[in-house]
TIRO-497825 format. One record per residue (C-alpha): residue number from 1; residue in one letter; x, y, z. Coordinates in nm, 3 decimals, decimal comma, padded with zeros to 5 digits. Example, Ala and Ser with C-alpha at 12.3 -4.5 7.8 and 13.67 -1.06 7.14 Angstrom:
REM TIRO-497825
+-----+--------+---------+---------+---------+
| num | residu |      px |      py |      pz |
+-----+--------+---------+---------+---------+
|   1 |      A |  01,230 | -00,450 |  00,780 |
|   2 |      S |  01,367 | -00,106 |  00,714 |
+-----+--------+---------+---------+---------+
END
This chain:
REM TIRO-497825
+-----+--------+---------+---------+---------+
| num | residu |      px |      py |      pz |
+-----+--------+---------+---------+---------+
|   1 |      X |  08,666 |  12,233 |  12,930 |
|   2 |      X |  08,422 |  11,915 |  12,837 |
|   3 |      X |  08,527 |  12,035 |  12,464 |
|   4 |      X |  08,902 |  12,065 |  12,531 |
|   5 |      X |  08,885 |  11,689 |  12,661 |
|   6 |      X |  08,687 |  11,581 |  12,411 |
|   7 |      X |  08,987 |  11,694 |  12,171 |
|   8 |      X |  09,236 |  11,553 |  12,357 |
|   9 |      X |  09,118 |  11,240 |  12,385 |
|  10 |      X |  09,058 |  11,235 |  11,977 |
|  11 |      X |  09,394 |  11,351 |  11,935 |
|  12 |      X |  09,548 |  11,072 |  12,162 |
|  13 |      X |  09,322 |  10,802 |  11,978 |
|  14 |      X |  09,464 |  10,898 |  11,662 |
|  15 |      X |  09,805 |  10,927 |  11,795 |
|  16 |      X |  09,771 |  10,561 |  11,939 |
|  17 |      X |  09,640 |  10,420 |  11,610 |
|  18 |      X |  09,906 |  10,596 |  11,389 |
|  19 |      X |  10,151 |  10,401 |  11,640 |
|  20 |      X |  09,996 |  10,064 |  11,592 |
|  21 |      X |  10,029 |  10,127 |  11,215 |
|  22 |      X |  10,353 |  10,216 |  11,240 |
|  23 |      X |  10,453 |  09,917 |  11,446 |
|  24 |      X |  10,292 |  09,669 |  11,189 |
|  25 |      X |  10,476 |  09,846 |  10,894 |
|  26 |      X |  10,185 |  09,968 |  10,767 |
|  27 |      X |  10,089 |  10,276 |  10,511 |
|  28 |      X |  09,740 |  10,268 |  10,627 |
|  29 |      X |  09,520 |  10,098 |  10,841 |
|  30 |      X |  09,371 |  09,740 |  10,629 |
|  31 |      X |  09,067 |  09,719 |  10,824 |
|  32 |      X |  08,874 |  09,998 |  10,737 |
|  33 |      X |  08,520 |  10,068 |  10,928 |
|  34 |      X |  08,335 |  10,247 |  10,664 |
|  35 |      X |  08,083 |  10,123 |  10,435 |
|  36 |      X |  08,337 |  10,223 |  10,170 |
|  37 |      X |  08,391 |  10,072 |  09,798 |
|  38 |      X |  08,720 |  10,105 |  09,842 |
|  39 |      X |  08,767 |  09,832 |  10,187 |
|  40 |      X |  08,498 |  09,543 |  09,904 |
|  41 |      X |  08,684 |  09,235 |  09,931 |
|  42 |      X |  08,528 |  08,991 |  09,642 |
|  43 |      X |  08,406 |  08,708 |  09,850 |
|  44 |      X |  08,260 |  08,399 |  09,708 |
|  45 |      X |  07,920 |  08,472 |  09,840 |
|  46 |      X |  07,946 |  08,876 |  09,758 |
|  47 |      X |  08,075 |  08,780 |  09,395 |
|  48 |      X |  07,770 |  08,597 |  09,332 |
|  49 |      X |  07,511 |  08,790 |  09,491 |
|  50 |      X |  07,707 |  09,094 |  09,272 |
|  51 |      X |  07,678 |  08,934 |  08,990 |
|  52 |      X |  07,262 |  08,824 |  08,996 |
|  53 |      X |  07,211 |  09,178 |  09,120 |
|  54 |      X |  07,353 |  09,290 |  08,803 |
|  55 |      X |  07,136 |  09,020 |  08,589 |
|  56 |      X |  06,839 |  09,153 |  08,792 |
|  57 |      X |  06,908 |  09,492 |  08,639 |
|  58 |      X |  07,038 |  09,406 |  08,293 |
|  59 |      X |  06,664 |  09,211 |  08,257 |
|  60 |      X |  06,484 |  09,526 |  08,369 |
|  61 |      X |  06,300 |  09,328 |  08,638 |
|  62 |      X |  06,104 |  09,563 |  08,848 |
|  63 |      X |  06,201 |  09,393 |  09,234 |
|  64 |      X |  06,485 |  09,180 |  09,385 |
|  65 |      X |  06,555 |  09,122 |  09,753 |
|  66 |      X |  06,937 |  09,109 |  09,878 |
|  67 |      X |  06,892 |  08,907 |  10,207 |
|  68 |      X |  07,116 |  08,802 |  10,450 |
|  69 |      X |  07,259 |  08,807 |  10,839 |
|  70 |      X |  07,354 |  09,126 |  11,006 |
|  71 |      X |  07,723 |  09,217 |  10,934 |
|  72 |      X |  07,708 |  09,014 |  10,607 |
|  73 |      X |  07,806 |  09,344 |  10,440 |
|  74 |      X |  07,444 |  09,378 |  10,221 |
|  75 |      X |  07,515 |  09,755 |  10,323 |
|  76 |      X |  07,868 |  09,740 |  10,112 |
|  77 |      X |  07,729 |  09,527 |  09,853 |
|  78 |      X |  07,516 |  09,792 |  09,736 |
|  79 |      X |  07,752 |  10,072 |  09,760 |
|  80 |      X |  07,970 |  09,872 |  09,510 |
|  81 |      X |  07,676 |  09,783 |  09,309 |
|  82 |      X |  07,600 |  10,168 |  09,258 |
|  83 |      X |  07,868 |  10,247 |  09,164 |
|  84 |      X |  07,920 |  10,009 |  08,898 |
|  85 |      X |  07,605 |  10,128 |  08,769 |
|  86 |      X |  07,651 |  10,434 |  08,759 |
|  87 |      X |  07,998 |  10,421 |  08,565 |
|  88 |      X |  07,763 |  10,214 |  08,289 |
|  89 |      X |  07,522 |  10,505 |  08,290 |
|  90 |      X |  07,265 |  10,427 |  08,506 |
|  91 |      X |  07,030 |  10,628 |  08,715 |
|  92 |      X |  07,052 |  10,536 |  09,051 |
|  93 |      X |  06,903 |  10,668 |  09,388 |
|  94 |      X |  07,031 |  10,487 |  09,715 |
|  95 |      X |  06,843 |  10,601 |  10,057 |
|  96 |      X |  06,841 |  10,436 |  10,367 |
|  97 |      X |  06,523 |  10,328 |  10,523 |
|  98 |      X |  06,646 |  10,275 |  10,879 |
|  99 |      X |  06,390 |  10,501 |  11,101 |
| 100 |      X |  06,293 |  10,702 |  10,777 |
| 101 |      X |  05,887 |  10,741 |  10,731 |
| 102 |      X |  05,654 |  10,781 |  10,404 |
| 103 |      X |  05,712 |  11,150 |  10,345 |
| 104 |      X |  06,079 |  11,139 |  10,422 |
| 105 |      X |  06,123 |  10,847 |  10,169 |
| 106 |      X |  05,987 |  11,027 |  09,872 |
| 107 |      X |  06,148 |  11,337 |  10,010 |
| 108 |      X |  06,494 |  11,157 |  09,956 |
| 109 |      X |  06,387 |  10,987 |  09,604 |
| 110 |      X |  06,286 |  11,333 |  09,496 |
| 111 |      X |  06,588 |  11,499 |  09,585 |
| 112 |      X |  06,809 |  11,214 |  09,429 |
| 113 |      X |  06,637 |  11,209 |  09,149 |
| 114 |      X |  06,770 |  11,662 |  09,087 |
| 115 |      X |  06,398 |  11,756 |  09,140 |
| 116 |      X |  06,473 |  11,997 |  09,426 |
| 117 |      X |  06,172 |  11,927 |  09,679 |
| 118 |      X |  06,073 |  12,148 |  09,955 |
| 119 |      X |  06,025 |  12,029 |  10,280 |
| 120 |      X |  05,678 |  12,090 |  10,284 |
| 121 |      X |  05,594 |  11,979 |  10,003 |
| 122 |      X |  05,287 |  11,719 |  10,029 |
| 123 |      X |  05,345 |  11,336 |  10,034 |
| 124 |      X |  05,115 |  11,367 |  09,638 |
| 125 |      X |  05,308 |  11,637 |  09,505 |
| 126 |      X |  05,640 |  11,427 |  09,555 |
| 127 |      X |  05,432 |  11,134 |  09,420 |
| 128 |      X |  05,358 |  11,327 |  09,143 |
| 129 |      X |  05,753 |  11,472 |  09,153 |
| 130 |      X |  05,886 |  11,107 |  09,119 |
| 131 |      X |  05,627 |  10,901 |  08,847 |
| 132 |      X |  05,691 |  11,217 |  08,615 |
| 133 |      X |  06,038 |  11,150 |  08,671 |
| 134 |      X |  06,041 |  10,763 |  08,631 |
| 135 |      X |  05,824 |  10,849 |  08,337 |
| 136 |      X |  06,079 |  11,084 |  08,168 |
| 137 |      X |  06,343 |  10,794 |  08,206 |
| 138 |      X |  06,131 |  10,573 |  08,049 |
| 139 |      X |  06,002 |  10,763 |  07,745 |
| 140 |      X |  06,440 |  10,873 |  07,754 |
| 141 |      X |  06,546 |  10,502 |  07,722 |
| 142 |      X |  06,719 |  10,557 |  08,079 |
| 143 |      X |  06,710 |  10,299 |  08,325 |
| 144 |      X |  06,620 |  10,368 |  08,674 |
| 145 |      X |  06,767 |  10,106 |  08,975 |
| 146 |      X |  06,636 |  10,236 |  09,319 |
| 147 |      X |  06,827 |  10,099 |  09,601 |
| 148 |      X |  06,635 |  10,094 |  09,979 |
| 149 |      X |  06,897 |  09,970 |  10,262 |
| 150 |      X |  06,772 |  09,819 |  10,616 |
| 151 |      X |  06,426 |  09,809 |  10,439 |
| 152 |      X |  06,298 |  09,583 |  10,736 |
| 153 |      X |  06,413 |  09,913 |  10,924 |
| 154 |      X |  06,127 |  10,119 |  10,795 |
| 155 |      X |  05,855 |  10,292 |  11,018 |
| 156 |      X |  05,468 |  10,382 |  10,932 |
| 157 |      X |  05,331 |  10,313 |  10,570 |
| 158 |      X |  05,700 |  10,377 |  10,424 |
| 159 |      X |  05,664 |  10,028 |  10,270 |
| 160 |      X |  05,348 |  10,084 |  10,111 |
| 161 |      X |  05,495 |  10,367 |  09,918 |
| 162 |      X |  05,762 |  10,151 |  09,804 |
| 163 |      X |  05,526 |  09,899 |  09,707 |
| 164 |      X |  05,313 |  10,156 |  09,504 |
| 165 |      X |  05,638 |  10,220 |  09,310 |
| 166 |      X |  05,716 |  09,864 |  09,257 |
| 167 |      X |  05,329 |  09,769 |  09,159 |
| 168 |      X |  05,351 |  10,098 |  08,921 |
| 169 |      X |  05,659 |  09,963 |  08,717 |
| 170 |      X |  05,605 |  09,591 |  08,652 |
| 171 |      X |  05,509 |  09,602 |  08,306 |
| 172 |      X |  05,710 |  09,486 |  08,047 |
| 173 |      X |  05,813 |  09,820 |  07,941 |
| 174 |      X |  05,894 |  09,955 |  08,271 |
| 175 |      X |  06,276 |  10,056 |  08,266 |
| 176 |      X |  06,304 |  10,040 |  08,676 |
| 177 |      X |  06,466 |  09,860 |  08,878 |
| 178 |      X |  06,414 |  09,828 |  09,301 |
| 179 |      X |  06,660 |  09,605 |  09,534 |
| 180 |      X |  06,557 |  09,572 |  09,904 |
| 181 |      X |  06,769 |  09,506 |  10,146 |
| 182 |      X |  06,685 |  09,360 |  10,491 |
| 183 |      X |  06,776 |  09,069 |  10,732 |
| 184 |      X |  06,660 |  08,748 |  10,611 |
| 185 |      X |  06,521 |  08,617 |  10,950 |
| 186 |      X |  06,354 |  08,989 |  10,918 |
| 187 |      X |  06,213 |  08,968 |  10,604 |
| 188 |      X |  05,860 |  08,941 |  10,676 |
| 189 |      X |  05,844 |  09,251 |  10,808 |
| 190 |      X |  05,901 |  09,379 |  10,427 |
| 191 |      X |  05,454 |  09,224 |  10,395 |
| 192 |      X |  05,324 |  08,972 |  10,208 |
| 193 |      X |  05,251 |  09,179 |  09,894 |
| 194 |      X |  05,642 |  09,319 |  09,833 |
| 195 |      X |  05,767 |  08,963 |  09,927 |
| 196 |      X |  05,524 |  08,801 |  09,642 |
| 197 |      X |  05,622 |  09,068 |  09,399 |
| 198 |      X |  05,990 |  08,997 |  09,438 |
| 199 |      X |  06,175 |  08,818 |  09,131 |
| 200 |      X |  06,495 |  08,757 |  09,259 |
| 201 |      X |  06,627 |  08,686 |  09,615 |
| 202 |      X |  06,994 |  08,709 |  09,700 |
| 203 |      X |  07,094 |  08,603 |  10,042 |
| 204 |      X |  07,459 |  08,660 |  10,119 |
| 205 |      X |  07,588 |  08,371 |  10,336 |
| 206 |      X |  07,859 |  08,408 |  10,614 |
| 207 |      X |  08,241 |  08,380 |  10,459 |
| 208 |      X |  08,421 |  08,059 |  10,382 |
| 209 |      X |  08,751 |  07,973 |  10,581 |
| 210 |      X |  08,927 |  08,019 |  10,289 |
| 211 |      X |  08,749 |  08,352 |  10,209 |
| 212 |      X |  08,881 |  08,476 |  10,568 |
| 213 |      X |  09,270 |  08,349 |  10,473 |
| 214 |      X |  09,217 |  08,545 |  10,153 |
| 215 |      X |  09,061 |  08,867 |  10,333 |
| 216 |      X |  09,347 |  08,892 |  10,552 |
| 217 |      X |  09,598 |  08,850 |  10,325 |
| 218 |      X |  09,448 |  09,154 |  10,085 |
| 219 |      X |  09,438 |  09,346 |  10,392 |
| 220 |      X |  09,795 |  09,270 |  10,474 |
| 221 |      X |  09,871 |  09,390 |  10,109 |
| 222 |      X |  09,649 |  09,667 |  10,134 |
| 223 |      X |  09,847 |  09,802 |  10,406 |
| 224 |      X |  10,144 |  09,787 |  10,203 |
| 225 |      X |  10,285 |  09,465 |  10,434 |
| 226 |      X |  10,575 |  09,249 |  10,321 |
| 227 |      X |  10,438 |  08,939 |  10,533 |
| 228 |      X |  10,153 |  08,834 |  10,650 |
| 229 |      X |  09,947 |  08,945 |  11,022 |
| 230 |      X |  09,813 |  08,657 |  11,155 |
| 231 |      X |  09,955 |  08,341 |  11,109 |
| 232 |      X |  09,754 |  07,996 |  10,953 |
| 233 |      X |  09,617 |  07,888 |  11,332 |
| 234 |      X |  09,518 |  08,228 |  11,433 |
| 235 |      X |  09,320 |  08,291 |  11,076 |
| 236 |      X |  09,140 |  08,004 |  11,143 |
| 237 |      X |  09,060 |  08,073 |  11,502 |
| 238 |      X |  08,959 |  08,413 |  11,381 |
| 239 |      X |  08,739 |  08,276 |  11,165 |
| 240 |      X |  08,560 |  08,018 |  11,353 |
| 241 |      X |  08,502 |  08,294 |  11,674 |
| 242 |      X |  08,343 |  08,569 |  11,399 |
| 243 |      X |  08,134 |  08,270 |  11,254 |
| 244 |      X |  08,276 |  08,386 |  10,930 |
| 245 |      X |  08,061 |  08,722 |  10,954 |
| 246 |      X |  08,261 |  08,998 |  10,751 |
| 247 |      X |  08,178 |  09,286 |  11,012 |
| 248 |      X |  08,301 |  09,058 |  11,303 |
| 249 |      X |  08,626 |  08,916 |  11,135 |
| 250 |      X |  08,672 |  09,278 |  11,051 |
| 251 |      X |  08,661 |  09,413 |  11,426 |
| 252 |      X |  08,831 |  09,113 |  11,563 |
| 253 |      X |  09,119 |  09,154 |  11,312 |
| 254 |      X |  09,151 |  09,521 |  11,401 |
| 255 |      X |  09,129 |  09,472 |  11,741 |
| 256 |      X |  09,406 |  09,194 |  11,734 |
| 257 |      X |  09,668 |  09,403 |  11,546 |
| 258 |      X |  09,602 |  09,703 |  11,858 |
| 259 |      X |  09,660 |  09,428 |  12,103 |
| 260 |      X |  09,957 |  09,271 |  11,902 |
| 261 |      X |  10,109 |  09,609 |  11,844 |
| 262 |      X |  10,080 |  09,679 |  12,243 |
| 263 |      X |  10,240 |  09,336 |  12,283 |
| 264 |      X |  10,550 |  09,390 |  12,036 |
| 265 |      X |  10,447 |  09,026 |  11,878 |
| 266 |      X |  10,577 |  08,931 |  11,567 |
| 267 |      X |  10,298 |  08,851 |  11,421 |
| 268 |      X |  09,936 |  08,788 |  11,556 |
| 269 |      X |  09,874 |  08,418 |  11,676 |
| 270 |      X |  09,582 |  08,195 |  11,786 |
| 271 |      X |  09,617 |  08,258 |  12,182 |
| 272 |      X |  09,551 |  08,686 |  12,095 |
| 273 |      X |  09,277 |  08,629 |  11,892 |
| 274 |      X |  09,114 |  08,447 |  12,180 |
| 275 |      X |  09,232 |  08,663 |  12,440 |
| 276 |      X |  09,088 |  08,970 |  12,219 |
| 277 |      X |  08,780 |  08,814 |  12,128 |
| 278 |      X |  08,667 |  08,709 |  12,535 |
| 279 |      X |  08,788 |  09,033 |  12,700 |
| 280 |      X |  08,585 |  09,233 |  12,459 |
| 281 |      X |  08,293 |  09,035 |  12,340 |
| 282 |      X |  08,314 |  09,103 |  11,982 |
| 283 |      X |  07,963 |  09,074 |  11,847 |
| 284 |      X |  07,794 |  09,200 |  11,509 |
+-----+--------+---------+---------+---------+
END
């Protein structure tokens, strides 16, 4: 029965959100929730940190740091970045460090890397599993970029195997490449040694006004919309209640075009991004 309700209550969800699509005009819903390539929007601030994580790479050096608030879309940022190396023929392994201790990290790194660990293998066989590997790549001209999300995440000595990687491939010859990413006000937690070893720190700062305008008018397009969803005061009042954090001008706008479509407005104004934003308590 529990099951059955479960169901239903999907089912309705998805019925209610294919309405409020269909009210807008809209082929698909612009605010998507996943961490997604496809929902990037090319922000001032993401454009630039982009672009130095790609010099970080191009120079071969061996650590970089992509900082910034929670909800700045660091998550994202590396998604896109992965993929853009990978198209140019890089190697790249991407885990997650949220929760994830020492033997699960080289667990992951092993089995991104096609070496087909067992999962009970020893912490210094999958040592052994990943230096041969990074070692192959070398001596093969290929170059490695290791990407480790929510980094200030991490439990146990999970750092300290990241920082025997690091300390392992900063010679000149070294073909690998490691990007942390982590809060900035969190960033200590990453330890003194990693932090010193970083040569490059990118810290994504919260969107301009004018990158919010330009957000919500791609999204507008995105869904296949003639005009635009909110109008000029309610973009900036959107804006200025999200702080200009992407994840928060992202639920606020969804949220708003829900309420609107329940409404029958025209168009969203200033008075339901308010209304939305203080019944709910949109946070990031």
């Amino acid at each position: 029965m529990r099951l059955c309700t479960q169901v239903g209550a999907v089912t309705a969800l998805s019925r209610f959100l294919s309405m409020h699509e269909n009210y807008w005009k809209l082929k698909q819903s612009p605010f998507g929730s996943s961490v997604d390539p496809k929902h990037f929007f090319n922000s001032s601030t993401h454009e630039e940190g982009l672009a130095r994580l790609r010099f970080l790479v191009d120079q071969q050096r061996s650590l970089g740091l992509l900082l910034g608030p929670r909800g700045c879309g660091k998550s994202l940022l590396l998604e896109v970045l992965a993929r853009d190396l990978r198209c140019a023929g890089h190697f790249v392994c991407q885990v997650n460090l949220l929760g994830m201790c020492a033997h699960e990290l080289l667990w992951s790194v092993a089995n991104q890397f096609s070496l087909f660990p067992k999962t009970d293998d020893s912490t210094l066989h999958l040592w052994k599993l990943i230096t041969d590997r990074l070692a192959t790549n070398h001596y093969q001209q290929l170059s490695t970029v290791i990407l480790l999300d929510d980094a200030d995440e991490a439990i146990g000595d999970t750092l300290l195997q990241v920082l025997r990687i690091a300390k392992q491939e900063t010679t000149p010859q070294s073909r690998t490449s490691i990007i942390l990413s982590a809060e900035a006000k969190r960033q200590n937690l990453l330890g003194s040694q990693l932090l010193d070893l970083a040569e490059l720190r990118i810290e994504l700062e919260p969107w301009s006004t004018q990158d919010t305008e330009d957000y919500l008018q791609q999204a507008s397009v995105g869904g296949n919309r003639a005009g635009m969803l909110f109008d000029a005061e309610a973009t900036q009042t959107l804006h200025v209640l999200s702080g200009g954090v992407p994840r928060r001008i992202n639920q606020l706008a969804k949220l708003c075009l829900l309420a609107g479509a329940g409404r029958e407005l025209p168009h969203i104004d200033a008075t339901t991004v308010e209304n939305v934003f203080h019944e709910l308590d949109i946070r990031a």
